[in-house]
Structures are given as C-alpha cells and as structure tokens.
DSSP file (Angstrom, degrees, kcal/mol; ACC not computed):
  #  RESIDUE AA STRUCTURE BP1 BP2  ACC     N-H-->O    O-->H-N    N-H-->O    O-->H-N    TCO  KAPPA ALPHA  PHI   PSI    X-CA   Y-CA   Z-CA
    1    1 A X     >        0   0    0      0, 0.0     4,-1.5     0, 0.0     5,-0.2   0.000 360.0 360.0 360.0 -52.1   30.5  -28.4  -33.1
    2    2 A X  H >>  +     0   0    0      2,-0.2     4,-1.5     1,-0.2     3,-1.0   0.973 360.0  54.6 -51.6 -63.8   27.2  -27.6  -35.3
    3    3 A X  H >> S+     0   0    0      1,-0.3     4,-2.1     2,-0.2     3,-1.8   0.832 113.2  42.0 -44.0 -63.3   29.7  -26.8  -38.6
    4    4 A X  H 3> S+     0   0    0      1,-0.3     4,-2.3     2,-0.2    -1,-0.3   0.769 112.1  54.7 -74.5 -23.4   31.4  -30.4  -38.1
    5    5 A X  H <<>S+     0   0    0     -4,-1.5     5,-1.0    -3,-1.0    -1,-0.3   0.874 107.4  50.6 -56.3 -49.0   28.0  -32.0  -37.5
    6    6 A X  H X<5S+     0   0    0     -3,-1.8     3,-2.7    -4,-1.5    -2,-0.2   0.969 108.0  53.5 -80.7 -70.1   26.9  -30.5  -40.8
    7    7 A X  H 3<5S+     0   0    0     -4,-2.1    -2,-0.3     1,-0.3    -1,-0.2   0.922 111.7  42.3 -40.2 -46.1   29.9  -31.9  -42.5
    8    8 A X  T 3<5S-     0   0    0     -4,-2.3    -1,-0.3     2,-0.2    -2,-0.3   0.462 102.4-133.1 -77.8   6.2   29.3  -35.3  -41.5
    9    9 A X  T < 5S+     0   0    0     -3,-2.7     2,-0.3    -5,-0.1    -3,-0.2   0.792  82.4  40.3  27.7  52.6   25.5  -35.2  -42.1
   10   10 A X      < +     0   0    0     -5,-1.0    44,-0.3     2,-0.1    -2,-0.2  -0.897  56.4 138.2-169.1 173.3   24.6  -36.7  -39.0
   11   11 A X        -     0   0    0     42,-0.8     2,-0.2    -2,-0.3    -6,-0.0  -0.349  47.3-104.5 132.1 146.4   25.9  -36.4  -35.2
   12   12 A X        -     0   0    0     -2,-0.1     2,-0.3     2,-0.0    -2,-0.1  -0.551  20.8-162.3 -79.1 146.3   23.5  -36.2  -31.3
   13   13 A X        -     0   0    0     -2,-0.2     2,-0.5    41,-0.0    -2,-0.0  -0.881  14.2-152.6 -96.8 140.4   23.2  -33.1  -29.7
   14   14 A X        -     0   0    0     -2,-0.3    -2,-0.0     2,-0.0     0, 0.0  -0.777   5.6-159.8-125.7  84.0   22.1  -33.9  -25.9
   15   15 A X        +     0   0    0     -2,-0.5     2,-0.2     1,-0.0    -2,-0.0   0.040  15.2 169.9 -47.2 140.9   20.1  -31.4  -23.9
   16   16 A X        +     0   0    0      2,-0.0     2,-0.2     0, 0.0    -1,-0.0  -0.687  11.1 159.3-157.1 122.3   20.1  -31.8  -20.2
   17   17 A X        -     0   0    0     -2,-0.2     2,-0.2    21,-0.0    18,-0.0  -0.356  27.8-122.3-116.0-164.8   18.5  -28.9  -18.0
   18   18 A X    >   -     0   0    0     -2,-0.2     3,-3.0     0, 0.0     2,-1.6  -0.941  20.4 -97.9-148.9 158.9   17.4  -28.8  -15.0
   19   19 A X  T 3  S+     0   0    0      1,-0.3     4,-0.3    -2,-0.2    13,-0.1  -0.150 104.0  79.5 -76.4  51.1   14.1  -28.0  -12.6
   20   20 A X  T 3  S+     0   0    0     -2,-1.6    -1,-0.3     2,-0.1    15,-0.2   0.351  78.0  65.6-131.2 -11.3   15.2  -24.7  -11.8
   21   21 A X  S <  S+     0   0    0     -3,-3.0    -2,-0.2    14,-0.1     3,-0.1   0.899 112.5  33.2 -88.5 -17.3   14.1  -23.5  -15.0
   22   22 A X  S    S+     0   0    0     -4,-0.3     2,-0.6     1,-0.2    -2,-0.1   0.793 124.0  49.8 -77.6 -57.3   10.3  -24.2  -13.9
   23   23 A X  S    S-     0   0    0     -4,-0.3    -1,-0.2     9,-0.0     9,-0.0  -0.917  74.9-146.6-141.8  77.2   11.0  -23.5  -10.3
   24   24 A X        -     0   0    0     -2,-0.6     2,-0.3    -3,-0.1    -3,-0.1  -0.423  16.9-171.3 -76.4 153.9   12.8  -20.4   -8.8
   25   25 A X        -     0   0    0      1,-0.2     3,-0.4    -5,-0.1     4,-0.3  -0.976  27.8 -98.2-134.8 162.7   14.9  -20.5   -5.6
   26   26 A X  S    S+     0   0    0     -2,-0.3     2,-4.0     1,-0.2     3,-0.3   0.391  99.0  15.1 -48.0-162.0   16.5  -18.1   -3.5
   27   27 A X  S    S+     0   0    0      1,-0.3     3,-0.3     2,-0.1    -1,-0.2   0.262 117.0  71.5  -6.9  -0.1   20.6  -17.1   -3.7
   28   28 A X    >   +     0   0    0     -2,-4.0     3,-2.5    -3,-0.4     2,-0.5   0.610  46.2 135.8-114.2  -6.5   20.7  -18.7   -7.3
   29   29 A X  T 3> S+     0   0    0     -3,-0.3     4,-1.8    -4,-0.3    -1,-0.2   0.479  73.5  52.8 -22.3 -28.9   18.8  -16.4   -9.3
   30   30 A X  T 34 S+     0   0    0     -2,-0.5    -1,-0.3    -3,-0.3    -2,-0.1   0.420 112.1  53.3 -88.1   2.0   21.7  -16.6  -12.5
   31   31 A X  T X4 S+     0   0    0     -3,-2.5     3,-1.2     2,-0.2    -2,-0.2   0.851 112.7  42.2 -93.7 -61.6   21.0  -20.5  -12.1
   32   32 A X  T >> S+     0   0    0     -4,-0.5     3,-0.8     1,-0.4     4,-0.5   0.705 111.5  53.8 -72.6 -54.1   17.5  -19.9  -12.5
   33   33 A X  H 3X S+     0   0    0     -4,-1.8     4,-0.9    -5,-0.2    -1,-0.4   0.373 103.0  56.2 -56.7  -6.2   17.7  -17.7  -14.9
   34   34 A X  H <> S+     0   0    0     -3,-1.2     4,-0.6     2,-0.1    -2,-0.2   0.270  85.5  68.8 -81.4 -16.2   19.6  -19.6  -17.2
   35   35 A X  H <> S+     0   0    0     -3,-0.8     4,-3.1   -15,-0.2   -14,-0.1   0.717  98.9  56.8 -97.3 -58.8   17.8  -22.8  -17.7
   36   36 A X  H >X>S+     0   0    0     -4,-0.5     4,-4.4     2,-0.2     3,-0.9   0.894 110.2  58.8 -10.5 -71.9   14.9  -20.4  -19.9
   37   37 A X  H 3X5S+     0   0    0     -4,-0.9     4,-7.7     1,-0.3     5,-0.3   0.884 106.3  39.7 -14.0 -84.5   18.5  -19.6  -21.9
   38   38 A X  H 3X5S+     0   0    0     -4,-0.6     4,-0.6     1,-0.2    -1,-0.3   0.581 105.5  65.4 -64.6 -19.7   19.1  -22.5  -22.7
   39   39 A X  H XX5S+     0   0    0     -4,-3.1     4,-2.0    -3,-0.9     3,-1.4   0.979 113.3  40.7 -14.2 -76.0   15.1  -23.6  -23.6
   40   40 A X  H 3X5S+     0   0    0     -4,-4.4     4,-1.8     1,-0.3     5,-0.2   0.851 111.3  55.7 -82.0 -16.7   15.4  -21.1  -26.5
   41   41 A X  H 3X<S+     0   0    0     -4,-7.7     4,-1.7    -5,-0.5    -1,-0.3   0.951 109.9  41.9 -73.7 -18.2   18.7  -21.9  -27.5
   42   42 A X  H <X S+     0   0    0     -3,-1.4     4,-1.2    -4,-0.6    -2,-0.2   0.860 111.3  61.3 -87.4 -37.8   18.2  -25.4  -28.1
   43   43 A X  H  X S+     0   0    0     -4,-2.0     4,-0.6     1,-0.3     5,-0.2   0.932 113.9  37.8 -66.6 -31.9   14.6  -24.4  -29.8
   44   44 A X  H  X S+     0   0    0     -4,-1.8     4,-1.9     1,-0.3    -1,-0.3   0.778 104.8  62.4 -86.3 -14.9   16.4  -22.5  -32.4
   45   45 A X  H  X S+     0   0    0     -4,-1.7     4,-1.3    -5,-0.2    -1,-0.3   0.645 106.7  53.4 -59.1 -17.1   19.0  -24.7  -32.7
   46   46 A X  H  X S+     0   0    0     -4,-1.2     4,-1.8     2,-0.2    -1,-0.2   0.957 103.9  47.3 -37.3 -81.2   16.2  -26.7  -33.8
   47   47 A X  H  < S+     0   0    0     -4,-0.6     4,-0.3     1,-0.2    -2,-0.2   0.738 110.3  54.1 -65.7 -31.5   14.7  -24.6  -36.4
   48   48 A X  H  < S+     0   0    0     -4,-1.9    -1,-0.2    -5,-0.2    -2,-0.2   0.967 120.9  34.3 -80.3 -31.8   18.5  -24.0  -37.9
   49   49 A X  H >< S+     0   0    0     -4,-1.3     3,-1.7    -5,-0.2     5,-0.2   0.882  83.0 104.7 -63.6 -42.2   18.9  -28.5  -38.1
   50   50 A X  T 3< S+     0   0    0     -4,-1.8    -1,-0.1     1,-0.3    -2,-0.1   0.659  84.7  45.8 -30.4 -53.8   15.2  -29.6  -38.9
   51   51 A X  T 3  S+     0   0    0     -4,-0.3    -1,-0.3    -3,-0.1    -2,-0.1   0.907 111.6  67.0 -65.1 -50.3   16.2  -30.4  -42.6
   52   52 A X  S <  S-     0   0    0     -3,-1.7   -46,-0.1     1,-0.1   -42,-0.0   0.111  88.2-113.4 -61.7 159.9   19.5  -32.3  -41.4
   53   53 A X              0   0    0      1,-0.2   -42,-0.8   -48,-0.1    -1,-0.1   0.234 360.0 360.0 -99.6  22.7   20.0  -35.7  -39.3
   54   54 A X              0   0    0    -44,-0.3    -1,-0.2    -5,-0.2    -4,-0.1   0.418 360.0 360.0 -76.3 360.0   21.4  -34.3  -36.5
C-alpha cells in the first residue's frame, strides 16, 4: 500500500482505533492490548511519510 502511495506522490491513510486503548476491560485483554500497537505504528508510519503528501 505505502510503496504505491509513494509512487503516486499522494494517497489518505485513515486511522480508526478505538477506547480500549485508553481503557482496559476484562476477557479482551489482546483487544486492549492492541490499540497501543497500532498508536506506535501509525506514529512511525508518520516519521517514514512526513516529507511526502500522503
């Protein structure tokens, strides 16, 4: 997805988490854990776009 993004010089990526990363609940703990994940993937995904218009 990123590579073709990068080829076009533009293109959205669209986050969408949830209050479970904030928030623990009982029996879901790999739900819970998971939202964090995806925090820091998206932040570095960040750092590796910034210069581009994606």
């Amino acid at each position: 997805m990123l590579s073709i993004m990068k080829q076009q010089k533009h293109g959205y990526i669209i986050q969408i988490s949830s209050f479970a990363g904030l928030v623990n609940f009982p029996s879901i703990g790999f739900y819970n854990g998971s939202k964090p994940a995806i925090e820091s993937f998206i932040e570095s995904l960040n750092l590796e776009i910034q210069n581009t218009r994606i």
